[in-house]
Biopython code that builds the backbone (N, CA, C, O; Angstrom):
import numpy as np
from Bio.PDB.StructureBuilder import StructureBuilder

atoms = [
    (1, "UNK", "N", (128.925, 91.977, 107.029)),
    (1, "UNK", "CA", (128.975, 91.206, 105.786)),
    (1, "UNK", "C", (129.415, 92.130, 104.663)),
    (1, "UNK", "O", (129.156, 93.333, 104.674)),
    (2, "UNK", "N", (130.038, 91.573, 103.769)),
    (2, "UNK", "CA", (130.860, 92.430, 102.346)),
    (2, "UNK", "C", (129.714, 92.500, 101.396)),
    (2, "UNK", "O", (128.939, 91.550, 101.514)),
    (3, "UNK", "N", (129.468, 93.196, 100.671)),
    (3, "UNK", "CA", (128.708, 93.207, 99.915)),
    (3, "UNK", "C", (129.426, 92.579, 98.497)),
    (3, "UNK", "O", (130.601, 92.893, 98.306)),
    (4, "UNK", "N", (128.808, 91.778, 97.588)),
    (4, "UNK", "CA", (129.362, 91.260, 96.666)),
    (4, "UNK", "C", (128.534, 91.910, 95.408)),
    (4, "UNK", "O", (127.615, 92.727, 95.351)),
    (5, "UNK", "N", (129.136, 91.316, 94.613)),
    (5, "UNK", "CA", (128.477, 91.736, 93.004)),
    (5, "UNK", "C", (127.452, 90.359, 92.257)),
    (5, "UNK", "O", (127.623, 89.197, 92.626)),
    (6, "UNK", "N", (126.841, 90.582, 91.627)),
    (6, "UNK", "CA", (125.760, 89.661, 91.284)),
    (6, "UNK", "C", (126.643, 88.687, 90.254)),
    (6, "UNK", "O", (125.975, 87.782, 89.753)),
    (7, "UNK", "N", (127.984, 88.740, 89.886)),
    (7, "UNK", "CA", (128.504, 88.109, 88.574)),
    (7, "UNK", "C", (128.894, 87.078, 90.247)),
    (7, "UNK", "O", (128.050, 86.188, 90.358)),
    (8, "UNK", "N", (129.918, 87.067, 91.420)),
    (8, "UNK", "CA", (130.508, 86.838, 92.046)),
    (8, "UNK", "C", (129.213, 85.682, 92.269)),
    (8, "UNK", "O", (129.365, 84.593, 91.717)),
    (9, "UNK", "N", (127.956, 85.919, 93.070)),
    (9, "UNK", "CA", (127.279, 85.441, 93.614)),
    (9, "UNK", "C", (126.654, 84.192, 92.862)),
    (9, "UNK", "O", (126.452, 83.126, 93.444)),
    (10, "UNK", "N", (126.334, 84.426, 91.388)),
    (10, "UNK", "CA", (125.928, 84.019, 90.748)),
    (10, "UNK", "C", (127.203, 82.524, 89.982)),
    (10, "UNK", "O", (126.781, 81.598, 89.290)),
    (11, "UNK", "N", (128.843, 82.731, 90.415)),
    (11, "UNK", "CA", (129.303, 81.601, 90.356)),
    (11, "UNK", "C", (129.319, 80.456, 91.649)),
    (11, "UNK", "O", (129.358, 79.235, 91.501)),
    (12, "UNK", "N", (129.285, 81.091, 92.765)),
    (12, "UNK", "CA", (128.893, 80.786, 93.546)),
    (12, "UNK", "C", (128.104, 79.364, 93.902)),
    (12, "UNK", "O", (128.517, 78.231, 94.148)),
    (13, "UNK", "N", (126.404, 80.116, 93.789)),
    (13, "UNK", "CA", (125.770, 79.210, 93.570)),
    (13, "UNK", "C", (125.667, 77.890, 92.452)),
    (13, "UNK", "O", (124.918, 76.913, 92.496)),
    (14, "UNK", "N", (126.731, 78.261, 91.425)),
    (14, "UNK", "CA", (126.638, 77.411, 90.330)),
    (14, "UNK", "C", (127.701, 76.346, 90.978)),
    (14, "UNK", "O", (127.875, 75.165, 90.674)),
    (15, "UNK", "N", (128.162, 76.910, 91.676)),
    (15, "UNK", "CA", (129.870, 75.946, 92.929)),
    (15, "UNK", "C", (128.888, 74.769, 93.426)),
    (15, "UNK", "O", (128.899, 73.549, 93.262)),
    (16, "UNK", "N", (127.985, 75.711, 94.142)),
    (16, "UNK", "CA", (127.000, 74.884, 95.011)),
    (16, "UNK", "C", (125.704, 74.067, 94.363)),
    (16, "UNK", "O", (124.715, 73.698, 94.996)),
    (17, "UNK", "N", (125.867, 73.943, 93.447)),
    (17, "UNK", "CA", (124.844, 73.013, 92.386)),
    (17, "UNK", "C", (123.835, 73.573, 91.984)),
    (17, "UNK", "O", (122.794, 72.949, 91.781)),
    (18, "UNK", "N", (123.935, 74.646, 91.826)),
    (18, "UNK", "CA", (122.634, 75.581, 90.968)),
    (18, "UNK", "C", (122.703, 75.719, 89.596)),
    (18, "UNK", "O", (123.854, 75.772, 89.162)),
    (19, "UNK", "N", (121.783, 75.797, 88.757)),
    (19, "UNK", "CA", (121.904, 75.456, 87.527)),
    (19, "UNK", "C", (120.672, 76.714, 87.068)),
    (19, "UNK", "O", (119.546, 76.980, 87.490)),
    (20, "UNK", "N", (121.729, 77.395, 85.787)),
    (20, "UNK", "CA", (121.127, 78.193, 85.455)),
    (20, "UNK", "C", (120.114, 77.893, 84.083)),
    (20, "UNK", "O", (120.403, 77.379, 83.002)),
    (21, "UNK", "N", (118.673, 78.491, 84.649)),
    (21, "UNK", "CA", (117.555, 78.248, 83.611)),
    (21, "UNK", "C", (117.395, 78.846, 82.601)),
    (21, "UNK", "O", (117.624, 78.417, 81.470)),
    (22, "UNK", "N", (116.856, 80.232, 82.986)),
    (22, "UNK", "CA", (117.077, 81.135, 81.643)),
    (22, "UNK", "C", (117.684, 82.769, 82.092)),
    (22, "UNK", "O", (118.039, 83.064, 83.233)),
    (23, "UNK", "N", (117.693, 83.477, 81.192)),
    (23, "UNK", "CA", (118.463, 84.653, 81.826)),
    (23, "UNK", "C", (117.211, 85.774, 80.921)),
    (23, "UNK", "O", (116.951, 85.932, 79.728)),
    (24, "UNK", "N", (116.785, 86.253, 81.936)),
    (24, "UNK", "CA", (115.177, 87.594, 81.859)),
    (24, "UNK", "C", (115.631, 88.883, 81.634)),
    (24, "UNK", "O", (115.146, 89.564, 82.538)),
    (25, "UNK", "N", (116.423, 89.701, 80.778)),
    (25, "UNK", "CA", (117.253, 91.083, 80.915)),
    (25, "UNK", "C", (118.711, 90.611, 81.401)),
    (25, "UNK", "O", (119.580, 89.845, 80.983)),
    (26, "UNK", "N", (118.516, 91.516, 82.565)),
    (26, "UNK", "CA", (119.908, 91.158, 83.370)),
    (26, "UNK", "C", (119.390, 90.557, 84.473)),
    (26, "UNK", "O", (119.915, 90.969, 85.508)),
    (27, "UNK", "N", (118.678, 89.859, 84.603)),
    (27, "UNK", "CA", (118.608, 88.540, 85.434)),
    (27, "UNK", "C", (118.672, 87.162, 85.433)),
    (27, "UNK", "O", (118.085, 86.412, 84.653)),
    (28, "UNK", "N", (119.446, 86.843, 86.385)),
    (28, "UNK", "CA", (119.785, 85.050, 85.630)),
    (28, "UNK", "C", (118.541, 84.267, 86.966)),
    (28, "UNK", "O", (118.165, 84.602, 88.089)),
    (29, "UNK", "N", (118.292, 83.237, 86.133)),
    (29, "UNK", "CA", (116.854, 82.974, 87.227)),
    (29, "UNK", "C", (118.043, 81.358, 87.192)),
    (29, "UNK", "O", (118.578, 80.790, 86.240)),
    (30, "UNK", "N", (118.072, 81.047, 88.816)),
    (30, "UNK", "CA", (118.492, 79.736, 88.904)),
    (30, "UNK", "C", (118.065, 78.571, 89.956)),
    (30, "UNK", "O", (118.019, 78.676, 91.182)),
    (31, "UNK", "N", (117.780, 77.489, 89.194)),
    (31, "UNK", "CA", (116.926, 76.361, 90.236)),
    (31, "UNK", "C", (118.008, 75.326, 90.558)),
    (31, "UNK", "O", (119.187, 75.319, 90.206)),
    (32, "UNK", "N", (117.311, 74.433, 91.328)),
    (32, "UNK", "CA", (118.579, 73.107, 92.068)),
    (32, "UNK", "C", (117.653, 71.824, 92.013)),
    (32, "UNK", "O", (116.640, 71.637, 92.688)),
    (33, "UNK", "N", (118.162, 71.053, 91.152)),
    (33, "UNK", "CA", (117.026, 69.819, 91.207)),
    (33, "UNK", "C", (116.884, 69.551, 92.480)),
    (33, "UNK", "O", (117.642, 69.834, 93.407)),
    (34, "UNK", "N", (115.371, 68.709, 92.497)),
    (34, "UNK", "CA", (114.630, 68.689, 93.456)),
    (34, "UNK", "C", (113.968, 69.887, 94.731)),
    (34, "UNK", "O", (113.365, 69.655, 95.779)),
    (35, "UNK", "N", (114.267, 70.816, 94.280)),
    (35, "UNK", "CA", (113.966, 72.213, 94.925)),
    (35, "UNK", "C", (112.585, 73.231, 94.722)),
    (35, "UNK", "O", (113.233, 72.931, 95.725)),
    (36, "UNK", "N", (111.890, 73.738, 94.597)),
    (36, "UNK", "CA", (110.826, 74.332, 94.603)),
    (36, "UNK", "C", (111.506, 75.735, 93.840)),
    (36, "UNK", "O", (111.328, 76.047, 92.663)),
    (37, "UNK", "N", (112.266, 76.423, 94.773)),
    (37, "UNK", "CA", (113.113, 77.185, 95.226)),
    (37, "UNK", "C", (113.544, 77.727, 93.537)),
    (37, "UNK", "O", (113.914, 77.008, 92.609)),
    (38, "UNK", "N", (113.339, 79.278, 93.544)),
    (38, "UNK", "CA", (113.759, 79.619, 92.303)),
    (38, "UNK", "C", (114.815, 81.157, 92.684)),
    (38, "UNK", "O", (114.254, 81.863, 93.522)),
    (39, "UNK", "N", (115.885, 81.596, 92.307)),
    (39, "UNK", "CA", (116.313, 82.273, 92.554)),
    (39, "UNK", "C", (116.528, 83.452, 91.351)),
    (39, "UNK", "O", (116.566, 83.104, 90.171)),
    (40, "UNK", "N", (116.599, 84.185, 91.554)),
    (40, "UNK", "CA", (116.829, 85.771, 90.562)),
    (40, "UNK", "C", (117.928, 86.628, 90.946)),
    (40, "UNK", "O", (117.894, 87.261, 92.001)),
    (41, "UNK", "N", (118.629, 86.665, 90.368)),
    (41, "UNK", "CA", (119.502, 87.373, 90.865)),
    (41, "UNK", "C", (120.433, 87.815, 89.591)),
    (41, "UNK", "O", (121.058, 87.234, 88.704)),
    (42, "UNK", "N", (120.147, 89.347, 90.046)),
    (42, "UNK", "CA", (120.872, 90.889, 89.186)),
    (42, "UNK", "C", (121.719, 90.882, 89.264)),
    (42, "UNK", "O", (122.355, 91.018, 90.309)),
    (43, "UNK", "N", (122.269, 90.664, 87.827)),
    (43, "UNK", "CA", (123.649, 91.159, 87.324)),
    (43, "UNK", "C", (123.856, 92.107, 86.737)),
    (43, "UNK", "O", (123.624, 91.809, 85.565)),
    (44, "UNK", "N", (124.254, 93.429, 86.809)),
    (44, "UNK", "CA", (124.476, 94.449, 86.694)),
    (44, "UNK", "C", (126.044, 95.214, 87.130)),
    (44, "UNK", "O", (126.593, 95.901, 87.992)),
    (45, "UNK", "N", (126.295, 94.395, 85.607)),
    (45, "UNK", "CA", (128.207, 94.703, 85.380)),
    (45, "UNK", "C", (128.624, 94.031, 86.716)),
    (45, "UNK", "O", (128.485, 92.840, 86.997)),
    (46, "UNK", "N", (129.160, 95.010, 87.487)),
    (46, "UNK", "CA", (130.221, 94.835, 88.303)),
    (46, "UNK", "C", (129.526, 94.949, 89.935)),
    (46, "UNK", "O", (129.853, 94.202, 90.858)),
    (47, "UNK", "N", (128.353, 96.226, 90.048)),
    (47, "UNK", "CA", (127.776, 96.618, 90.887)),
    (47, "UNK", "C", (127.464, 95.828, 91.684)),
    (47, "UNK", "O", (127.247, 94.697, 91.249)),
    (48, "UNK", "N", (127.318, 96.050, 93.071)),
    (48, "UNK", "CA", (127.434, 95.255, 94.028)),
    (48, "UNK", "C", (126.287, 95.100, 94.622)),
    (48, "UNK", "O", (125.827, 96.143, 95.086)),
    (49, "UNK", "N", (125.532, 93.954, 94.802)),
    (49, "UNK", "CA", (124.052, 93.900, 95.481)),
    (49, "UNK", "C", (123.641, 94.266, 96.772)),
    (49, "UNK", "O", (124.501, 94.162, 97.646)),
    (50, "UNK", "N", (122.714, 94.603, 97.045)),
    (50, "UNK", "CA", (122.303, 95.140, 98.492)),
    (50, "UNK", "C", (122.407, 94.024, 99.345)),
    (50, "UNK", "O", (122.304, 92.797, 99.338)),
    (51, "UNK", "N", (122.668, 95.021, 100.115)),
    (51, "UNK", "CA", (123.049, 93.508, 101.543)),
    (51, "UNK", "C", (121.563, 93.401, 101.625)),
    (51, "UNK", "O", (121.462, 92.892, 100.509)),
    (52, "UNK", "N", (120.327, 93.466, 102.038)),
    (52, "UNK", "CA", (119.270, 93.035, 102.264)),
    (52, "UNK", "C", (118.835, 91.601, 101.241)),
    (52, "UNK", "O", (118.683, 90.426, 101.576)),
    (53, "UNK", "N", (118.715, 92.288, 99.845)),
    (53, "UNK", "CA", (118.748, 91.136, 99.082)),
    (53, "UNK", "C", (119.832, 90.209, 98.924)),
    (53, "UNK", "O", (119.526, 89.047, 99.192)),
    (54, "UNK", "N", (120.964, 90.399, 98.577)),
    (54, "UNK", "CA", (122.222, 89.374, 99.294)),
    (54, "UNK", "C", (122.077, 88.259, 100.223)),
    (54, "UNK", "O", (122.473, 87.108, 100.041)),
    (55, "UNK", "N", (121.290, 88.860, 101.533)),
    (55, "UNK", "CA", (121.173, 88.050, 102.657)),
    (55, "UNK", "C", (120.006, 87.353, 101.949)),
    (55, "UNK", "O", (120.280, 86.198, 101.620)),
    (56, "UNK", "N", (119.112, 87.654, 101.719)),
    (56, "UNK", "CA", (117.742, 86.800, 101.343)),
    (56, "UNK", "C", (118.024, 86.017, 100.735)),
    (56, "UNK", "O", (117.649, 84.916, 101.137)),
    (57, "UNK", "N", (118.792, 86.041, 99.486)),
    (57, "UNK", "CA", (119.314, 85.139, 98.399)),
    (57, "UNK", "C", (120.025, 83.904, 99.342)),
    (57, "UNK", "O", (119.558, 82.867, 99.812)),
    (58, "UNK", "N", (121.153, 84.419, 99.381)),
    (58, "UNK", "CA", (121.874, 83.457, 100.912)),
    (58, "UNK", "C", (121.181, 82.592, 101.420)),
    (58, "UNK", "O", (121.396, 81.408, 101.162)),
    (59, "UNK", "N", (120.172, 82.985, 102.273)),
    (59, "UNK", "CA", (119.092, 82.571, 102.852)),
    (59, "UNK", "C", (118.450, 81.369, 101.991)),
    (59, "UNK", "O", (118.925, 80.250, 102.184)),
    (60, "UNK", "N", (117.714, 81.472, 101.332)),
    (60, "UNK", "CA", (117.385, 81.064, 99.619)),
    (60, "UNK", "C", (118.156, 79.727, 99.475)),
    (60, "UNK", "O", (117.706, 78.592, 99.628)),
    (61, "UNK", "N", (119.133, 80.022, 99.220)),
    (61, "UNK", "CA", (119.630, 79.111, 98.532)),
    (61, "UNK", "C", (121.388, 78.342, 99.737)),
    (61, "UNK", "O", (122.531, 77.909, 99.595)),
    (62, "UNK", "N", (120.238, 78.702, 100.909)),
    (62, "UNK", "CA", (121.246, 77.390, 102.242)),
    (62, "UNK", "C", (122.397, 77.600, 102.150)),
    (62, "UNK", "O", (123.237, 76.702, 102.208)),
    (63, "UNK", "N", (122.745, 79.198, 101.939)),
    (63, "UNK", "CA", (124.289, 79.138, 101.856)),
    (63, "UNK", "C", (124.772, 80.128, 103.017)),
    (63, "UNK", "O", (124.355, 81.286, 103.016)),
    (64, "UNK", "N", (125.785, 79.607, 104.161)),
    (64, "UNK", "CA", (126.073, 80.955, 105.067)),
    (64, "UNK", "C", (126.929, 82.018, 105.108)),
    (64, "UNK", "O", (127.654, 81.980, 104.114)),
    (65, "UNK", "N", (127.138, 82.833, 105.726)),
    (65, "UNK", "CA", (128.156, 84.250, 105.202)),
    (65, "UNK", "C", (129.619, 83.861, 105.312)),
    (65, "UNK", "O", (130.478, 84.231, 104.512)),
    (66, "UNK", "N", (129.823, 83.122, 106.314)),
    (66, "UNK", "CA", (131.128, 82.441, 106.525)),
    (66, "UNK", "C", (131.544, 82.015, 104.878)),
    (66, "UNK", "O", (132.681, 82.064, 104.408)),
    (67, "UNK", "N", (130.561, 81.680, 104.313)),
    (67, "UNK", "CA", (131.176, 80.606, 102.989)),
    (67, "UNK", "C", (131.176, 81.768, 101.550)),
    (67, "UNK", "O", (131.311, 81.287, 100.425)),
    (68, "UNK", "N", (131.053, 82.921, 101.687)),
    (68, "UNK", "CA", (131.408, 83.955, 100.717)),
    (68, "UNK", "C", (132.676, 83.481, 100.787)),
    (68, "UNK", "O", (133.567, 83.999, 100.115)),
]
sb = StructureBuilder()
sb.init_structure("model")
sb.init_model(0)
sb.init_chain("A")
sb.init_seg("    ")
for serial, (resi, resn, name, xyz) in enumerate(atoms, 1):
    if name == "N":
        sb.init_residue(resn, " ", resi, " ")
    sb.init_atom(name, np.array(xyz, "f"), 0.0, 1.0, " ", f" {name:<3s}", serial, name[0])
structure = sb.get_structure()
């Protein structure tokens, strides 16, 4: 898997109907109506997120690697 950047990931999920709540520092926190499910995810410029957290997020928010 490629490792991506948190700006990349973060349009992403907004593709996939995530809607951003509020933004904590450099974190944008984003929910999906009807979902429990809250996501965080670091944006930090350009830098590219760890594949561990990457995958979790992914995970998270029902999206698979194929669809980067």
């Amino acid at each position: 898997m490629k490792a991506i950047p948190g700006k990349e990931l973060a349009r992403l999920l907004e593709r996939r109907g995530w809607e951003l709540l509020r933004v904590n520092g450099s974190h944008h926190i984003y929910g999906k109506q009807g979902s429990i499910v809250r996501l965080s995810v670091p944006i930090h410029g350009n830098q590219s997120l760890k594949l561990g957290l990457q995958r979790y997020l992914l995970k998270l928010a029902e999206i698979t690697e194929n669809e980067l």
